[in-house]
Backbone atoms as SQL, in Angstrom:
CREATE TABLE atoms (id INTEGER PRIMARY KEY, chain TEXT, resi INTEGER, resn TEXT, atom TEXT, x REAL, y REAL, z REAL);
INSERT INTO atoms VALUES
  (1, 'A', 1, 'UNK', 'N', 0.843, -1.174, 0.000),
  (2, 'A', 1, 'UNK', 'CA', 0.000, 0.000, 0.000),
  (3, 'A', 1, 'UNK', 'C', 0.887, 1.236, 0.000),
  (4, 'A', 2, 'UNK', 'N', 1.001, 1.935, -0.697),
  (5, 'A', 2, 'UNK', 'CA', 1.559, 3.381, -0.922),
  (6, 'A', 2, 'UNK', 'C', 0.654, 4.414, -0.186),
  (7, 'A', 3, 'UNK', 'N', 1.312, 5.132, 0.463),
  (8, 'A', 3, 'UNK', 'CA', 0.590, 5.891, 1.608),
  (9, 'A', 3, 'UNK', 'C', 0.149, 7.768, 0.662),
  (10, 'A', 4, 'UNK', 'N', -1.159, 7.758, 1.234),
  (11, 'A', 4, 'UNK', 'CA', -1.533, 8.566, 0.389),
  (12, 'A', 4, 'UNK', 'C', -1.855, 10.188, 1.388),
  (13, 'A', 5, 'UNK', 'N', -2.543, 9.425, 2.737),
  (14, 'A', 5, 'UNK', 'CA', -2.589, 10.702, 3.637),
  (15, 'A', 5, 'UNK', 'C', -2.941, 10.291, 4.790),
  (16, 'A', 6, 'UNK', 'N', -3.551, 10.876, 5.418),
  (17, 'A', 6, 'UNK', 'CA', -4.376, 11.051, 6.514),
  (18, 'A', 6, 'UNK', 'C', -5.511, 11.105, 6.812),
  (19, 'A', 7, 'UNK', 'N', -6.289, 10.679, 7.251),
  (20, 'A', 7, 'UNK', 'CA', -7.897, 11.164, 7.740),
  (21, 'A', 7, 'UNK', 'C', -7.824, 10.946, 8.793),
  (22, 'A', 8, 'UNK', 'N', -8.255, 12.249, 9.233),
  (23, 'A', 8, 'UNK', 'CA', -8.566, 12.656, 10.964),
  (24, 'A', 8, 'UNK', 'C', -9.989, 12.597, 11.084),
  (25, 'A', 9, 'UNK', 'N', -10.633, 12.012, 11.911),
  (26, 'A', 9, 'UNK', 'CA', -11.671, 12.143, 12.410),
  (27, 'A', 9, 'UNK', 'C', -12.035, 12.561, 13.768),
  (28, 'A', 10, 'UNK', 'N', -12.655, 13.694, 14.173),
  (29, 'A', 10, 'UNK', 'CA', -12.688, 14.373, 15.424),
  (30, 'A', 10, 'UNK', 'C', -13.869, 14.687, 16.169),
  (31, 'A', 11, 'UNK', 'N', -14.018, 14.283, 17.611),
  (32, 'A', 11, 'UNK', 'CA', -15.591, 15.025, 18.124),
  (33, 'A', 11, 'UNK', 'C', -14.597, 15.952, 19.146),
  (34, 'A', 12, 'UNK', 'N', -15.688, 16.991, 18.614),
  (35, 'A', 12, 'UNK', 'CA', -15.097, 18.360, 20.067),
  (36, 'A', 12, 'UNK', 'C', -16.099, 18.440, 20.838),
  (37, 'A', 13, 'UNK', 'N', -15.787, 18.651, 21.944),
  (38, 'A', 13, 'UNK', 'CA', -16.853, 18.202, 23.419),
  (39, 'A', 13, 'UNK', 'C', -16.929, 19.218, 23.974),
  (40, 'A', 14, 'UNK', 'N', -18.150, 20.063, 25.158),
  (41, 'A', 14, 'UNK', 'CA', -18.393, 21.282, 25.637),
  (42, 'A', 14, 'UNK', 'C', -17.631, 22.761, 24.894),
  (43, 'A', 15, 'UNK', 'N', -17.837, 22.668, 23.485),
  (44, 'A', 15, 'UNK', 'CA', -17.624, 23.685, 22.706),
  (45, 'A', 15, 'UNK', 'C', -18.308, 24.901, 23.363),
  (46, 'A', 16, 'UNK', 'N', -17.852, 26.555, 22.608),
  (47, 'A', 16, 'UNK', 'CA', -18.572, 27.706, 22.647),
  (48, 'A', 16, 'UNK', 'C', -18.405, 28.326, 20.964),
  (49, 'A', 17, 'UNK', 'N', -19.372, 29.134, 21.091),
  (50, 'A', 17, 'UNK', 'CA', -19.555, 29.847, 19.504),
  (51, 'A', 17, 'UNK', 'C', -19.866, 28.569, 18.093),
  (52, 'A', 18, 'UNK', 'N', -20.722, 27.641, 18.614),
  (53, 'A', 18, 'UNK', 'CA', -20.777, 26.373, 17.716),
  (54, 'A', 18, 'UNK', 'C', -22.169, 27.193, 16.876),
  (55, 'A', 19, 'UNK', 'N', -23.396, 28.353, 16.676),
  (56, 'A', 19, 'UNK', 'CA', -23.626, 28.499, 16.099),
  (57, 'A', 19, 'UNK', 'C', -23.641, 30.123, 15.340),
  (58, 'A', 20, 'UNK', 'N', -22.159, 30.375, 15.475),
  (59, 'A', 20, 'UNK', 'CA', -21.323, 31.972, 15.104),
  (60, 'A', 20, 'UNK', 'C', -20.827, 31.411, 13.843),
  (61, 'A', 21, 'UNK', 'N', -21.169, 31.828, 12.447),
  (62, 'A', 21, 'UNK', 'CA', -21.030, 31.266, 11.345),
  (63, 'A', 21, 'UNK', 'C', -19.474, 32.201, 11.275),
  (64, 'A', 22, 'UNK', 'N', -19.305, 33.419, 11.182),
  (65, 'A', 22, 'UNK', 'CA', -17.879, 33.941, 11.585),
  (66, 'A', 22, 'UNK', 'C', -16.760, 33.205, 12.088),
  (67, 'A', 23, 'UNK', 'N', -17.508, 33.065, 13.490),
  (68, 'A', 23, 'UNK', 'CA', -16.473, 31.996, 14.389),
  (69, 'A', 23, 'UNK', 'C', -15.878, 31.308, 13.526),
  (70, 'A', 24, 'UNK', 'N', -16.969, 30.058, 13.408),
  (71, 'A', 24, 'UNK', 'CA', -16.552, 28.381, 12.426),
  (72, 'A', 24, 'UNK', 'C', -15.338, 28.954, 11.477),
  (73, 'A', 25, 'UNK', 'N', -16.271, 29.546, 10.473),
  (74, 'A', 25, 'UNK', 'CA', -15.231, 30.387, 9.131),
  (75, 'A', 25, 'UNK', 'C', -13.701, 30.730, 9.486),
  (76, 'A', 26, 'UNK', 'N', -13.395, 31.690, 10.780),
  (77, 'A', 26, 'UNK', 'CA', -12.080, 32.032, 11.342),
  (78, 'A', 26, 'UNK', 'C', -11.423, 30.538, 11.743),
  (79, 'A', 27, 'UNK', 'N', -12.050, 29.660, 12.888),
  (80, 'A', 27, 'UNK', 'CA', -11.667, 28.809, 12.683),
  (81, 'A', 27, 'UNK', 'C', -11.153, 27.080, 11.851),
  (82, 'A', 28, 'UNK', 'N', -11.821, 27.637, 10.437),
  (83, 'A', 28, 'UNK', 'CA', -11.472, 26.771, 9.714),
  (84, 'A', 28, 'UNK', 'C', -10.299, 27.378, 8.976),
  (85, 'A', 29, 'UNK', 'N', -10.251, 28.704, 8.801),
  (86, 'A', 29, 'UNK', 'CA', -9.429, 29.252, 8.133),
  (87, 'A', 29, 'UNK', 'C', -8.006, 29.142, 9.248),
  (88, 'A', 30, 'UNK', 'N', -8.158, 29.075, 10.045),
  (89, 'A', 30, 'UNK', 'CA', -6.879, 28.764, 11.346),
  (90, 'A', 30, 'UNK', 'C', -6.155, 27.667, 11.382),
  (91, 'A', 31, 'UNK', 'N', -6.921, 26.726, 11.076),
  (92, 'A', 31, 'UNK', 'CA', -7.021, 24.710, 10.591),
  (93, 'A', 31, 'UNK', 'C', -5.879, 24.787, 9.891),
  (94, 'A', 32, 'UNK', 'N', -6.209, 25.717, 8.539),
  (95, 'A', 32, 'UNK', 'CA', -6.100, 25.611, 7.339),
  (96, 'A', 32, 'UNK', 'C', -4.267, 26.104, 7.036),
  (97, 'A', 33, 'UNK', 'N', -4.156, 27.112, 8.019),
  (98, 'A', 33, 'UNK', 'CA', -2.475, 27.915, 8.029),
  (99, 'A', 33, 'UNK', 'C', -2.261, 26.951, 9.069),
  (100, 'A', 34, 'UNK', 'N', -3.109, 25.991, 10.027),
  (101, 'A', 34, 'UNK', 'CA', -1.657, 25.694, 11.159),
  (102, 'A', 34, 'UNK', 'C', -1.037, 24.490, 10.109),
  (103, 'A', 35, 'UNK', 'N', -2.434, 23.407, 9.636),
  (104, 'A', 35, 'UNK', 'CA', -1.801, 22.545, 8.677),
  (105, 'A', 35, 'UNK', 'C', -0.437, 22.790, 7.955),
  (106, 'A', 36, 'UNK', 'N', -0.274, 24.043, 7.138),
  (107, 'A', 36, 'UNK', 'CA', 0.068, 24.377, 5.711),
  (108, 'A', 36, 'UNK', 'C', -0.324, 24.012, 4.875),
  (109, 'A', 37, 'UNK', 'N', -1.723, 24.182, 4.461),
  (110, 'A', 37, 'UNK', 'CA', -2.437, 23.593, 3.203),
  (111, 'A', 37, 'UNK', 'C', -2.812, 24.444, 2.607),
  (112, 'A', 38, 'UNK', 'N', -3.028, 24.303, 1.288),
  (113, 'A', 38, 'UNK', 'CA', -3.421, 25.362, 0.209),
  (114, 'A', 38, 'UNK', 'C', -4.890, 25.251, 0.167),
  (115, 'A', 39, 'UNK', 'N', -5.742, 26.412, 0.681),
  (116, 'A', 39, 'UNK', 'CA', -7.188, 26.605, 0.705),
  (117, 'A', 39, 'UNK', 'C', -7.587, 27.384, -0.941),
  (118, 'A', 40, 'UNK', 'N', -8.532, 26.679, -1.089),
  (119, 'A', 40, 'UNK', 'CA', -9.395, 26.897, -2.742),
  (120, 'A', 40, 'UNK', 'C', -10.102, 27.691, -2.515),
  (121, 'A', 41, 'UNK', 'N', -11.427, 26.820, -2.138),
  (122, 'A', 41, 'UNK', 'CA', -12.764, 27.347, -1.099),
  (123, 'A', 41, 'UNK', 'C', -13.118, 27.524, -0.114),
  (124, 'A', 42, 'UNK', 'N', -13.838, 28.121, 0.568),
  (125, 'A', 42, 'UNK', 'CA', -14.281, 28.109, 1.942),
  (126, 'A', 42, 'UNK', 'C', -15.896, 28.150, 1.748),
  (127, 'A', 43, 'UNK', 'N', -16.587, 27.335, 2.495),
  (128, 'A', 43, 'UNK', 'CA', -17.943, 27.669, 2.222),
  (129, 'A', 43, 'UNK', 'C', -18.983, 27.427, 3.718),
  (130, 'A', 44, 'UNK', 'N', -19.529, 28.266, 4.382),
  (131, 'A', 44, 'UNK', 'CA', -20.081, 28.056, 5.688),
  (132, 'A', 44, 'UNK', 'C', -21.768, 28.284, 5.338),
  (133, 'A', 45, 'UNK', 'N', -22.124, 27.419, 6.275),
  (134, 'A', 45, 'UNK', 'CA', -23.773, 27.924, 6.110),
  (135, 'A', 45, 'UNK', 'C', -24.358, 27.499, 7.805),
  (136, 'A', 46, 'UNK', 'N', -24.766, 28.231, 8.192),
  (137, 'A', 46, 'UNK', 'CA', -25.769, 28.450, 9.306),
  (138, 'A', 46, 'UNK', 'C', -26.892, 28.308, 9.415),
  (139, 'A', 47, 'UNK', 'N', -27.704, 27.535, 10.390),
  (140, 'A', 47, 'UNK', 'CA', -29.329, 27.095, 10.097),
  (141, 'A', 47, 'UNK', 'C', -30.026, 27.446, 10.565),
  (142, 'A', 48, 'UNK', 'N', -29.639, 29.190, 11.067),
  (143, 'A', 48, 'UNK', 'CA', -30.474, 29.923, 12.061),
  (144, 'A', 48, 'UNK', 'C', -30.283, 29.908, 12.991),
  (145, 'A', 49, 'UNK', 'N', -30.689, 31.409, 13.647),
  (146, 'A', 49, 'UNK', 'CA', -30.196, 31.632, 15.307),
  (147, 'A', 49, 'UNK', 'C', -30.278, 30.918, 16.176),
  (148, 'A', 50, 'UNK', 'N', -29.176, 30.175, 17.143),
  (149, 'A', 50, 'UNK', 'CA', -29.128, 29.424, 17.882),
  (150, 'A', 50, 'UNK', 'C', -28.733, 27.897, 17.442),
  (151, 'A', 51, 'UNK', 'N', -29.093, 27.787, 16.088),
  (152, 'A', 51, 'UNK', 'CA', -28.632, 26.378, 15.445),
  (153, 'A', 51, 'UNK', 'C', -27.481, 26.066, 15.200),
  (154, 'A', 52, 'UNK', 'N', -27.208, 24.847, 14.656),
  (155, 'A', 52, 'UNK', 'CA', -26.043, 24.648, 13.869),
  (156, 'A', 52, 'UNK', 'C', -25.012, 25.051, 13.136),
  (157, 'A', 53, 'UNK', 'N', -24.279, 25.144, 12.380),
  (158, 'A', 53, 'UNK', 'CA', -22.994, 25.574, 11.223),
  (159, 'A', 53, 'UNK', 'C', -22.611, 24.204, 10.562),
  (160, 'A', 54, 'UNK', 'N', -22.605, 24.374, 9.220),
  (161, 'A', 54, 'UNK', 'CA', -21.366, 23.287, 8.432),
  (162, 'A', 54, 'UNK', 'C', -20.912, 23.802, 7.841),
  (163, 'A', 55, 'UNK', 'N', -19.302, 23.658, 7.945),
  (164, 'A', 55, 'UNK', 'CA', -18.445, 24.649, 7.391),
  (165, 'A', 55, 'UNK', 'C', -17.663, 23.481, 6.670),
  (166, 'A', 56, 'UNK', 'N', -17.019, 24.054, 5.331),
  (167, 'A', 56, 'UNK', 'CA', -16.390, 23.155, 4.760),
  (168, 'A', 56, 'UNK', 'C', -15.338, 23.672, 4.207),
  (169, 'A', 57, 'UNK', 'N', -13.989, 23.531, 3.872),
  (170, 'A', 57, 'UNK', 'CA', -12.658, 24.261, 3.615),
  (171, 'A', 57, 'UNK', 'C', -11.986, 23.647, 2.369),
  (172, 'A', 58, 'UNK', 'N', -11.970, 23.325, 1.366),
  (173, 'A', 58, 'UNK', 'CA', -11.719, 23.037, 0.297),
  (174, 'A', 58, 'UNK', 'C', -10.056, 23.332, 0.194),
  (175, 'A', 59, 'UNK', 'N', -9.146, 22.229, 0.138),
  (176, 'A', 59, 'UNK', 'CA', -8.388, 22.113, 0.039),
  (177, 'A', 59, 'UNK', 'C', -7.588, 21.516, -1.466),
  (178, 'A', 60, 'UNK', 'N', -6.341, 22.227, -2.084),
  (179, 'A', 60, 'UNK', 'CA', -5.686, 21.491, -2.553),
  (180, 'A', 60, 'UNK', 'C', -5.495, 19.829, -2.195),
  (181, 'A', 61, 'UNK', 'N', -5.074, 19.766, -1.238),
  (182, 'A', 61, 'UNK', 'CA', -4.659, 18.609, -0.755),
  (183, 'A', 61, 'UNK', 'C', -6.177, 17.776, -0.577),
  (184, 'A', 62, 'UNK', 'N', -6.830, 18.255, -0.228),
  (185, 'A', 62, 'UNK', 'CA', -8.271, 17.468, -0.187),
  (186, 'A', 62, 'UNK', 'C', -9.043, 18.403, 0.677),
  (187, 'A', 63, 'UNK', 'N', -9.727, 18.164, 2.036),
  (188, 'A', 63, 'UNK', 'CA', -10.415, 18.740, 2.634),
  (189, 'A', 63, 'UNK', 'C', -10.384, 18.969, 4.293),
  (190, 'A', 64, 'UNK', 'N', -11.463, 20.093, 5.093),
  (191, 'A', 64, 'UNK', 'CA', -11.715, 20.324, 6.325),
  (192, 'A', 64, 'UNK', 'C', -13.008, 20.624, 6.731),
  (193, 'A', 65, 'UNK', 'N', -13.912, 19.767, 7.289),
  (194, 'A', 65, 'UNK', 'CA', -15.177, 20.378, 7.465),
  (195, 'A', 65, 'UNK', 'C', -15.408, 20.231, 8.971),
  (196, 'A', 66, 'UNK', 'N', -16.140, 20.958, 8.909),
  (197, 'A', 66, 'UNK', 'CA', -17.247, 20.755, 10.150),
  (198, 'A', 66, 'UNK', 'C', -18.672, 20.972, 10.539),
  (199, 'A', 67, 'UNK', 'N', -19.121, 20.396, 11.472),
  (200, 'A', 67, 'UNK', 'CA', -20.824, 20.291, 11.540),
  (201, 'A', 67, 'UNK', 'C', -20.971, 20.375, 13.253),
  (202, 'A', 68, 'UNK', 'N', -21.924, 21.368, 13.297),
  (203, 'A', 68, 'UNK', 'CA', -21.961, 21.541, 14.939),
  (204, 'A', 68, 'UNK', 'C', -23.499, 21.659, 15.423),
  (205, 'A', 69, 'UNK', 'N', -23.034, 21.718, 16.880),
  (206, 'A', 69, 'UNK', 'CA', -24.628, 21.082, 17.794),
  (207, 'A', 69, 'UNK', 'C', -24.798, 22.042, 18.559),
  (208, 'A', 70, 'UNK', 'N', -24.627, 23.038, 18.475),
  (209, 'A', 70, 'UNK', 'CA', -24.111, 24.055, 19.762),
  (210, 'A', 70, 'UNK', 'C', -25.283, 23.657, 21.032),
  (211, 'A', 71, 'UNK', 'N', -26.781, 23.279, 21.086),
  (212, 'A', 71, 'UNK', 'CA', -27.515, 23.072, 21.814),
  (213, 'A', 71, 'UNK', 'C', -26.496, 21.568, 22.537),
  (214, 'A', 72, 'UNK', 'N', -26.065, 21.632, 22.069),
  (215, 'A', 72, 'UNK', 'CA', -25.145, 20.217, 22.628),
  (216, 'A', 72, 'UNK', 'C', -23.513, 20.173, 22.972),
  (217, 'A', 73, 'UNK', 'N', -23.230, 21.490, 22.003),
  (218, 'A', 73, 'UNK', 'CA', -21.724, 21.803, 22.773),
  (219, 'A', 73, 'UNK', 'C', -21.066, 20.428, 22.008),
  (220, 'A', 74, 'UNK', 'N', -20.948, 20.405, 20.914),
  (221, 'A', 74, 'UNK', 'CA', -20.455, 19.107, 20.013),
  (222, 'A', 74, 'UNK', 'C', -20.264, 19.761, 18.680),
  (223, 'A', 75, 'UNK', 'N', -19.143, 19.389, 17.900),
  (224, 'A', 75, 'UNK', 'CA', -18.757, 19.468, 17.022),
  (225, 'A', 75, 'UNK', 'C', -17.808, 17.898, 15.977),
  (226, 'A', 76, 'UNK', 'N', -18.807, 18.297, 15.249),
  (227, 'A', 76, 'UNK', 'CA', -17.917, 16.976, 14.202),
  (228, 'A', 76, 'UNK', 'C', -16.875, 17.473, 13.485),
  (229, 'A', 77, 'UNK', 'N', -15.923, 16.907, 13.688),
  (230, 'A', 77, 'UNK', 'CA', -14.505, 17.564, 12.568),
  (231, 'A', 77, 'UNK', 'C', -14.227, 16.484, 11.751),
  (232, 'A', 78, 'UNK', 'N', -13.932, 16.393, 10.406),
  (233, 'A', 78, 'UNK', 'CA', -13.513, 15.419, 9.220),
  (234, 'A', 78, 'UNK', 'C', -12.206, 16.035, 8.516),
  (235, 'A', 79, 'UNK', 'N', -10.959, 15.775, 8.659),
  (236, 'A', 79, 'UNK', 'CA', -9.577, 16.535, 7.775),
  (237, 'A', 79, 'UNK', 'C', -9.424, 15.136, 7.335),
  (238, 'A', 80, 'UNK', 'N', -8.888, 15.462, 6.113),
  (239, 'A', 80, 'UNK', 'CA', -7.987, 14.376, 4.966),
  (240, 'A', 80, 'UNK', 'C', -7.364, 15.311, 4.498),
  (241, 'A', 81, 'UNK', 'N', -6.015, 15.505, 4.704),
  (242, 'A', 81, 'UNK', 'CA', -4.566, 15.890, 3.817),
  (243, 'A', 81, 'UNK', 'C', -3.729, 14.733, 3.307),
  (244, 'A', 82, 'UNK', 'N', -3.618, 15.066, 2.130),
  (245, 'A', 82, 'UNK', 'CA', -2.657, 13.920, 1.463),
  (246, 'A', 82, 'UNK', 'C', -1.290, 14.361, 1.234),
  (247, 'A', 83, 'UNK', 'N', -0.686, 13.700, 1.427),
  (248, 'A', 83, 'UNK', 'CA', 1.062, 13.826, 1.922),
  (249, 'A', 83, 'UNK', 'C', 1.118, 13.737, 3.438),
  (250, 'A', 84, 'UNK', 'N', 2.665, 13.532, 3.605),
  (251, 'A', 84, 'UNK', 'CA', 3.005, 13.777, 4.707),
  (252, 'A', 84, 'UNK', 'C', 3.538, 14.919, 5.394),
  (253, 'A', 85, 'UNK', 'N', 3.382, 16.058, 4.611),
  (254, 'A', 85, 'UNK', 'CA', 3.973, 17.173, 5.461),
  (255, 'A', 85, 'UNK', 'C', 3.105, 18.094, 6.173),
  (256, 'A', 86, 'UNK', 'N', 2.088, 17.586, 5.974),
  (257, 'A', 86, 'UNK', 'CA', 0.960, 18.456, 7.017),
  (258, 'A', 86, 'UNK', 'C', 0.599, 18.268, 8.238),
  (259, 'A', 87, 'UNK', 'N', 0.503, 19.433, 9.350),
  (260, 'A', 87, 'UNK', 'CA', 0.357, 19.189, 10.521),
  (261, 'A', 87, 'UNK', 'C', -1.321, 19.066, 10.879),
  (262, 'A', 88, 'UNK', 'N', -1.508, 18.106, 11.032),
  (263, 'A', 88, 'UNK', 'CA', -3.115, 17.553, 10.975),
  (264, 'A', 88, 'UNK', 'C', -3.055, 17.896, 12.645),
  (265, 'A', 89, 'UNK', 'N', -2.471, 17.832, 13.663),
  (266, 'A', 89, 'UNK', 'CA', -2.170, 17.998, 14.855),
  (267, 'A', 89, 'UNK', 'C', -2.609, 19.554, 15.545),
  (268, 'A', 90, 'UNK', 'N', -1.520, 20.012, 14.690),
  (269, 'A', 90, 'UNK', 'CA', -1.816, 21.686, 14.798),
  (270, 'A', 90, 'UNK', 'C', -3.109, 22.458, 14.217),
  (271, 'A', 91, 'UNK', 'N', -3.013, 21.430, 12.954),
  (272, 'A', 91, 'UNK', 'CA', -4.841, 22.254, 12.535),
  (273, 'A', 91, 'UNK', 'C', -5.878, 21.951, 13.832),
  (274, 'A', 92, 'UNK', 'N', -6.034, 20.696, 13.863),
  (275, 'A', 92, 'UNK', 'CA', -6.866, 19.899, 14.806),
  (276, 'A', 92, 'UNK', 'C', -6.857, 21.480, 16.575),
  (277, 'A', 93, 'UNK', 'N', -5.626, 21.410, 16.714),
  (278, 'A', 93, 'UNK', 'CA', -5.668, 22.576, 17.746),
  (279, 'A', 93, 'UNK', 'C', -6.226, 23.996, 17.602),
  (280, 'A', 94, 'UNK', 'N', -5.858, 24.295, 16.226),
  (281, 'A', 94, 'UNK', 'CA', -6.293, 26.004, 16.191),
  (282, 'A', 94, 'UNK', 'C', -7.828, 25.866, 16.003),
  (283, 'A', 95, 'UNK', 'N', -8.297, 24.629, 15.201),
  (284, 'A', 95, 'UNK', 'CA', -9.832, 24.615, 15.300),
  (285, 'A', 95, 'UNK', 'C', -10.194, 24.507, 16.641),
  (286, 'A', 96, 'UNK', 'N', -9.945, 23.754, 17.121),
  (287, 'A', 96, 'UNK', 'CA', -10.495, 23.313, 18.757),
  (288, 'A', 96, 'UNK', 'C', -10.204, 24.611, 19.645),
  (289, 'A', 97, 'UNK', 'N', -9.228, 25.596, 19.767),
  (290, 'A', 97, 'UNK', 'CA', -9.046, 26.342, 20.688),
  (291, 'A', 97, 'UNK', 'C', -10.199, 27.688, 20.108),
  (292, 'A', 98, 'UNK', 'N', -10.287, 27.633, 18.838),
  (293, 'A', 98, 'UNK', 'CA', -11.178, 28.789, 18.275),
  (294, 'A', 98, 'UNK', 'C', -12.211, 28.398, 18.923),
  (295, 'A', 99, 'UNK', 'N', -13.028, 27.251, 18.771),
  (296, 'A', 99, 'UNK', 'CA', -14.174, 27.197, 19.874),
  (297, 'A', 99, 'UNK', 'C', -14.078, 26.644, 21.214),
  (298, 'A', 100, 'UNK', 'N', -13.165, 26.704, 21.927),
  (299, 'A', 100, 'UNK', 'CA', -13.163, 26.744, 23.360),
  (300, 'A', 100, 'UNK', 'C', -13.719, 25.111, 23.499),
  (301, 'A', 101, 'UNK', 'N', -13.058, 23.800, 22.826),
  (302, 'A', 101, 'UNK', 'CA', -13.562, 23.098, 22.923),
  (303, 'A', 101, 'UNK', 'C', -12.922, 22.436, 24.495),
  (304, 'A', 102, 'UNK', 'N', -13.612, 21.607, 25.318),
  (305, 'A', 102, 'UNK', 'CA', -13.307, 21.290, 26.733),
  (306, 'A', 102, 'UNK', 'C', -12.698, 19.931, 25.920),
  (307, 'A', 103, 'UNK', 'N', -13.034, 19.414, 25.464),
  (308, 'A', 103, 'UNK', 'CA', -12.460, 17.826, 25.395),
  (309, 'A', 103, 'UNK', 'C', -12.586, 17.119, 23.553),
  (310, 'A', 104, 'UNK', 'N', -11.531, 16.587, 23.422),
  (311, 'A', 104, 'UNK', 'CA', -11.381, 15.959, 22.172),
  (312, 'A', 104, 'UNK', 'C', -10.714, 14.595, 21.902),
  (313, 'A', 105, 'UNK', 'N', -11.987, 14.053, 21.291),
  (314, 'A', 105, 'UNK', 'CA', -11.139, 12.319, 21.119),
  (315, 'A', 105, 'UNK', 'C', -11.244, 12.584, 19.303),
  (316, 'A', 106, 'UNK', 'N', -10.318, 11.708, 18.995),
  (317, 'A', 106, 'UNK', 'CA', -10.066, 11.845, 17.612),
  (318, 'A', 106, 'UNK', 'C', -10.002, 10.729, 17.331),
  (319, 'A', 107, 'UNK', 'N', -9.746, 9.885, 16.124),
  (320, 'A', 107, 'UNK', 'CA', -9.174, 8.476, 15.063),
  (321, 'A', 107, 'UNK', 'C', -8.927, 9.159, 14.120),
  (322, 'A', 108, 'UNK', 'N', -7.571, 8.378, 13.758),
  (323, 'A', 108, 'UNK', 'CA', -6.656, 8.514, 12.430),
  (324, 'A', 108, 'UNK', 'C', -6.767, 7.438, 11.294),
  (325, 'A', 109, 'UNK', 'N', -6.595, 7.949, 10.469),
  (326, 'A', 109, 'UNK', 'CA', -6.529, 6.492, 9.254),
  (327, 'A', 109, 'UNK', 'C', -5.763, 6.517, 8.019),
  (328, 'A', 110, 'UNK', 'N', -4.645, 6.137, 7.841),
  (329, 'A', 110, 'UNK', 'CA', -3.978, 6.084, 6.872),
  (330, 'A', 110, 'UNK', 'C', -4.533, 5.899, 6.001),
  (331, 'A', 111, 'UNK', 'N', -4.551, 6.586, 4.652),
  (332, 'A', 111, 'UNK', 'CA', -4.896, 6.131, 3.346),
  (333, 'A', 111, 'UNK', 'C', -4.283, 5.843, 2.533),
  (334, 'A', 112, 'UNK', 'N', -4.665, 5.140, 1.300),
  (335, 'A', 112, 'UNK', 'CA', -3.417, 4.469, 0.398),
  (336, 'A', 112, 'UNK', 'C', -3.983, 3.855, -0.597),
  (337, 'A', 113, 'UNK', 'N', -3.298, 3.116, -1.537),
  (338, 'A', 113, 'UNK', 'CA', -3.868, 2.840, -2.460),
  (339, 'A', 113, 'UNK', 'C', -2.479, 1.517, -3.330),
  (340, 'A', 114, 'UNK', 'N', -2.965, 0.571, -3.476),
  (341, 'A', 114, 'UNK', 'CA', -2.314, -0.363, -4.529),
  (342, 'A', 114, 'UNK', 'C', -1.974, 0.392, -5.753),
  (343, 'A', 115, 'UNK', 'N', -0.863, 0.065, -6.248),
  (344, 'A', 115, 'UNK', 'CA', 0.417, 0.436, -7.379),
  (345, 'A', 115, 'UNK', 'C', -0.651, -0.373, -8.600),
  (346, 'A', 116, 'UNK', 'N', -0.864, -1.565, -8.346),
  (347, 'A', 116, 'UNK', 'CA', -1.248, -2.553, -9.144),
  (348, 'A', 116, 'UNK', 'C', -2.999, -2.590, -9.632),
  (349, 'A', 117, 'UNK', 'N', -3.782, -2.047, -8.271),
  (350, 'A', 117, 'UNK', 'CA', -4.980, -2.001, -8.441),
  (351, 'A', 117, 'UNK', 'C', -5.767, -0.302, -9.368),
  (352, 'A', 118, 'UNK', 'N', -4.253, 0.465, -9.434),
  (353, 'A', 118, 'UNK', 'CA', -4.786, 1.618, -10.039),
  (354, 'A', 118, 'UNK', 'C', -3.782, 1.151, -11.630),
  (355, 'A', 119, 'UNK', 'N', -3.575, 0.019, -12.099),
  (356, 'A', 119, 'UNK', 'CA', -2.974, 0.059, -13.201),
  (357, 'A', 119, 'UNK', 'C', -4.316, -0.627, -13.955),
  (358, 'A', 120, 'UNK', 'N', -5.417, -0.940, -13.439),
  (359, 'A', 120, 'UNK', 'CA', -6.487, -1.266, -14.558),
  (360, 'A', 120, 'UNK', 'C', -7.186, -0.380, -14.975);
């Protein structure tokens, strides 16, 4: 298997500002420089006062989104950077500290792909 990237998968726990469409936006854009990834798009949408945000960050390298609960103080985070020189670590932090998250469990997953299975 030839290693292709990363996928982070993240819940952020007793968050603040989970439905400040600003907020999300600053903090995806924070993700985005701690990584070093080249941002395309940025695209946020809000589901009304007091609701939710899904914010999504369009990457060269692939992507950064997120989806939040604020009535719940929860946030879903999804990063896939491909290569190895990105700090998935440091993004993972500048998002989480932008919303004051209290607690974060994450899973990682190497991605990859057969030499042989992309020659058909």
């Amino acid at each position: 298997m030839d290693f292709s990237g990363t996928h982070l998968l993240a819940d952020l726990f007793d968050c603040d500002h989970l439905d400040d469409e600003a907020r999300i936006e600053a903090a995806l854009r924070a993700a985005v420089t701690a990584a070093d990834a080249t941002l395309l798009d940025l695209k946020v949408h809000g589901f009304g006062d007091g609701q939710g945000v899904t914010g999504i960050a369009l990457l060269a390298e692939s992507h950064i989104s997120i989806h939040s609960w604020p009535e719940r103080g929860y946030a879903a985070v999804d990063m896939f950077l491909c290569g190895r020189r990105h700090d998935l670590d440091a993004a993972l932090a500048a998002l989480a500290n932008m919303l004051d998250a209290g607690r974060i469990e994450q899973r990682r997953f190497a991605r990859g792909f057969s030499l042989e299975a992309t020659a058909e």
